[in-house]
LUMTIGU-765056 format. One record per residue (C-alpha): z, y negated, x negated; residue in three letters. Coordinates in steps of 0.1 Angstrom, whole numbers, padded with zeros to 4 digits, always signed. Layout:
ZYXALA/...
// end
This chain:
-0185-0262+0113UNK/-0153-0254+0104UNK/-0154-0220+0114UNK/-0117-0192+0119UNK/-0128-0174+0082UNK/-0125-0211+0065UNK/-0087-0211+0078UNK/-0080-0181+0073UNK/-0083-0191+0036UNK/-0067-0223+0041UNK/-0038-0204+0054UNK/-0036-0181+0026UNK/-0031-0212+0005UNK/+0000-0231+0019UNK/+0019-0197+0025UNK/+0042-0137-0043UNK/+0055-0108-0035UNK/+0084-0107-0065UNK/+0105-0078-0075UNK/+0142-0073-0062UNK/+0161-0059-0083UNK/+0190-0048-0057UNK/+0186-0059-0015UNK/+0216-0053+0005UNK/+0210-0047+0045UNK/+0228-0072+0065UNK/+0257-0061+0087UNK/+0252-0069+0122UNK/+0278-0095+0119UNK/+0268-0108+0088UNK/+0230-0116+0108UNK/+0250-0133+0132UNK/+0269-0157+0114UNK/+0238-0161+0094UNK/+0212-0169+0119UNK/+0240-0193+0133UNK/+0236-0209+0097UNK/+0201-0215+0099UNK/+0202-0225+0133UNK/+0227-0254+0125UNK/+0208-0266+0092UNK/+0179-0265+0112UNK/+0192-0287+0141UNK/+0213-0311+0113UNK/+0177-0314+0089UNK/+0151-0340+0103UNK/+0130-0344+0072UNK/+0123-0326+0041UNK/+0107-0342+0008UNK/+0095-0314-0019UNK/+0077-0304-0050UNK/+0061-0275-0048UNK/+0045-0245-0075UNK/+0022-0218-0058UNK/+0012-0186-0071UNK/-0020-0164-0051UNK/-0028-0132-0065UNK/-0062-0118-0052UNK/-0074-0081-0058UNK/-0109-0092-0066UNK/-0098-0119-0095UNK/-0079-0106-0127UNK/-0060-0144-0128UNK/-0033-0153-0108UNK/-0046-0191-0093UNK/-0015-0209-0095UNK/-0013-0244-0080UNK/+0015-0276-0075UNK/+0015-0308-0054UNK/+0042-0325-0029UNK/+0052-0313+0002UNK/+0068-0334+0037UNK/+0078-0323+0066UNK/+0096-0345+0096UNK/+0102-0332+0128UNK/+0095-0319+0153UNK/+0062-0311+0141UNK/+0045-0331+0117UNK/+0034-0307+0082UNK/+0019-0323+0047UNK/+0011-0303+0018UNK/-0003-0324-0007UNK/-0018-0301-0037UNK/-0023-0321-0069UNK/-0033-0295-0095UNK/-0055-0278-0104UNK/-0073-0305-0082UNK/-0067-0326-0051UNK/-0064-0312-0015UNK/-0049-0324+0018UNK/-0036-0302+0046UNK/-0019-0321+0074UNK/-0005-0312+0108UNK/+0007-0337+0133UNK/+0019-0325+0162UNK/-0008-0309+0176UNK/-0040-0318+0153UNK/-0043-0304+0116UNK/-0063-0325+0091UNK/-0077-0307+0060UNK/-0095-0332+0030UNK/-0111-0319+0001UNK/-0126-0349-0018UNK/-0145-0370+0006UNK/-0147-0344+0031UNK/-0123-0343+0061UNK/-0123-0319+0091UNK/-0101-0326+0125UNK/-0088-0293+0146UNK/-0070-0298+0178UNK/-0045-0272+0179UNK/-0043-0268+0214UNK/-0078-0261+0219UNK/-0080-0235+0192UNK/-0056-0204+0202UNK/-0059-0185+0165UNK/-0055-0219+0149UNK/-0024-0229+0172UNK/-0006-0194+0167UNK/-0009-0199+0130UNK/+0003-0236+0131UNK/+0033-0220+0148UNK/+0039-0199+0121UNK/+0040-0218+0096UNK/+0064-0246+0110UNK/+0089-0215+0125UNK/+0086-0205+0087UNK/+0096-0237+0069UNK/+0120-0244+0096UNK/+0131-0210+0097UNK/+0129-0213+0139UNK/+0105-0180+0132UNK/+0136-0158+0130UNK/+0138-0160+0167UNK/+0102-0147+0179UNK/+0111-0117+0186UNK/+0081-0112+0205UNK/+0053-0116+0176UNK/+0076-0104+0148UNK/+0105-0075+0140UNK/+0126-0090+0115UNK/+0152-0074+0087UNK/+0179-0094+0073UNK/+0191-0087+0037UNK/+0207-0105+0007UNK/+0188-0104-0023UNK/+0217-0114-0048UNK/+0203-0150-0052UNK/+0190-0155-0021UNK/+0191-0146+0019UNK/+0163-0122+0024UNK/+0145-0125+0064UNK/+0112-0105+0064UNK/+0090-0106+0094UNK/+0073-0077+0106UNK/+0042-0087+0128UNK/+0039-0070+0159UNK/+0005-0081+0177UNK/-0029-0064+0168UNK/-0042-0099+0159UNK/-0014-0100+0134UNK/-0016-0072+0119UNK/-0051-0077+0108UNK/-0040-0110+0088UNK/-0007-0099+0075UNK/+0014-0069+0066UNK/+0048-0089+0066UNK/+0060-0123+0057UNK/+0095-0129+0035UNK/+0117-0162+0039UNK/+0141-0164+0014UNK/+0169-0190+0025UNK/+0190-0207+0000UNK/+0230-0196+0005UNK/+0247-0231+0006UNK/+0224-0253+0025UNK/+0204-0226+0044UNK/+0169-0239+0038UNK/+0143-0221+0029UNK/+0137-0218-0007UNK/+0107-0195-0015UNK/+0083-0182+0011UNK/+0060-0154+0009UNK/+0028-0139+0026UNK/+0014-0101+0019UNK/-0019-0102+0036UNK/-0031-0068+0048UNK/-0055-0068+0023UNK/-0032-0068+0001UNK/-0033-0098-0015UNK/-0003-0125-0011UNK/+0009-0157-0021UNK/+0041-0173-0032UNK/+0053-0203-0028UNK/+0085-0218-0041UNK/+0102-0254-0032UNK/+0117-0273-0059UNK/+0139-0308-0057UNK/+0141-0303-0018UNK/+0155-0341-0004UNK/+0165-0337+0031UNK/+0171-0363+0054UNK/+0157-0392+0039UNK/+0133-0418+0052UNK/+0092-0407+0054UNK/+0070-0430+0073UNK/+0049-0414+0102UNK/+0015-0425+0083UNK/+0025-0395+0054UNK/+0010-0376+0081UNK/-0024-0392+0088UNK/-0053-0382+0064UNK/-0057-0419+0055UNK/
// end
């Protein structure tokens, strides 16, 4: 059975925590006109096309696992991270089912049966589309720029949360507004980066990308 523990570590894979050297503290009108930014790149972007590097650091393992593949995304809300090295492994979501395939194995999840699974669907879509910066509910977010990047960091708020996560930083690019690097810090205190690389947005990926065959 493809039991809550099994995603948790599936989750942990598709979302560093790097040094910053100097963070500035957005100006309340500086987070205006930049949420208005993201808010535009998101309504003008309908498809993403991306390599990807990953880098998960793990208190109980002396090695940082590092990891690459291709990653799609088309909206509204169809995901696929495609990991190609060290070895092969599928994570789609399309609309609301997520396919995972490791070799010849494949599990199905309807999201919309699965509360823990759909509330962590949702975060990861709000964080690659960057729609996360409004949830205001689930989250308390700071804005900052980091030099290279626009800094959001997400601050969750819920119990459930809180036992997963300790915060989760977006880092946006400043001319397009897409997000360029995100990062989770588990509450154990583990975390992963992950970093996008040759991004292509708006160009033509056919609906069966998101099917596991």
């Amino acid at each position: 059975m493809f039991k809550y523990t099994t995603f948790l570590l599936l989750f942990s894979l598709i979302i560093g925590n790097p040094v910053l050297s100097q963070k500035r503290t957005l100006s309340d009108k500086e987070k205006e006109v930049f949420l208005g930014k993201v808010m535009e790149a998101t309504r003008l972007t309908h498809t993403i096309e991306s390599d990807f590097s990953q880098q998960k650091e793990m208190g109980m393992m002396s090695e940082t696992l590092t990891s690459s593949g291709k990653f799609l995304f088309k909206k509204e809300k169809m995901l696929r991270w495609e990991y190609l090295k060290p070895f092969p492994y599928l994570i789609i979501i399309n609309n609301e089912i997520m396919y995972v395939v490791d070799e010849d194995r494949e599990n199905k999840v309807n999201l919309q049966t699965n509360r823990v699974f759909r509330e962590i669907n949702n975060i990861i879509l709000g964080a690659v589309r960057g729609t996360l910066l409004n949830d205001t509910k689930n989250f308390k977010t700071t804005f900052s720029d980091s030099g290279i990047f626009y800094l959001a960091t997400l601050f969750p708020q819920s119990p459930k949360l809180k036992e997963i996560l300790s915060a989760i930083d977006i880092f946006f690019n400043k001319t397009d507004y897409t997000v360029e690097r995100l990062v989770m810090r588990e509450a154990s205190g583990d975390y992963t980066r992950i970093e996008f690389r040759s991004k292509k947005l708006n160009q033509p990926i056919a609906d069966e990308k998101f099917l596991p065959r």
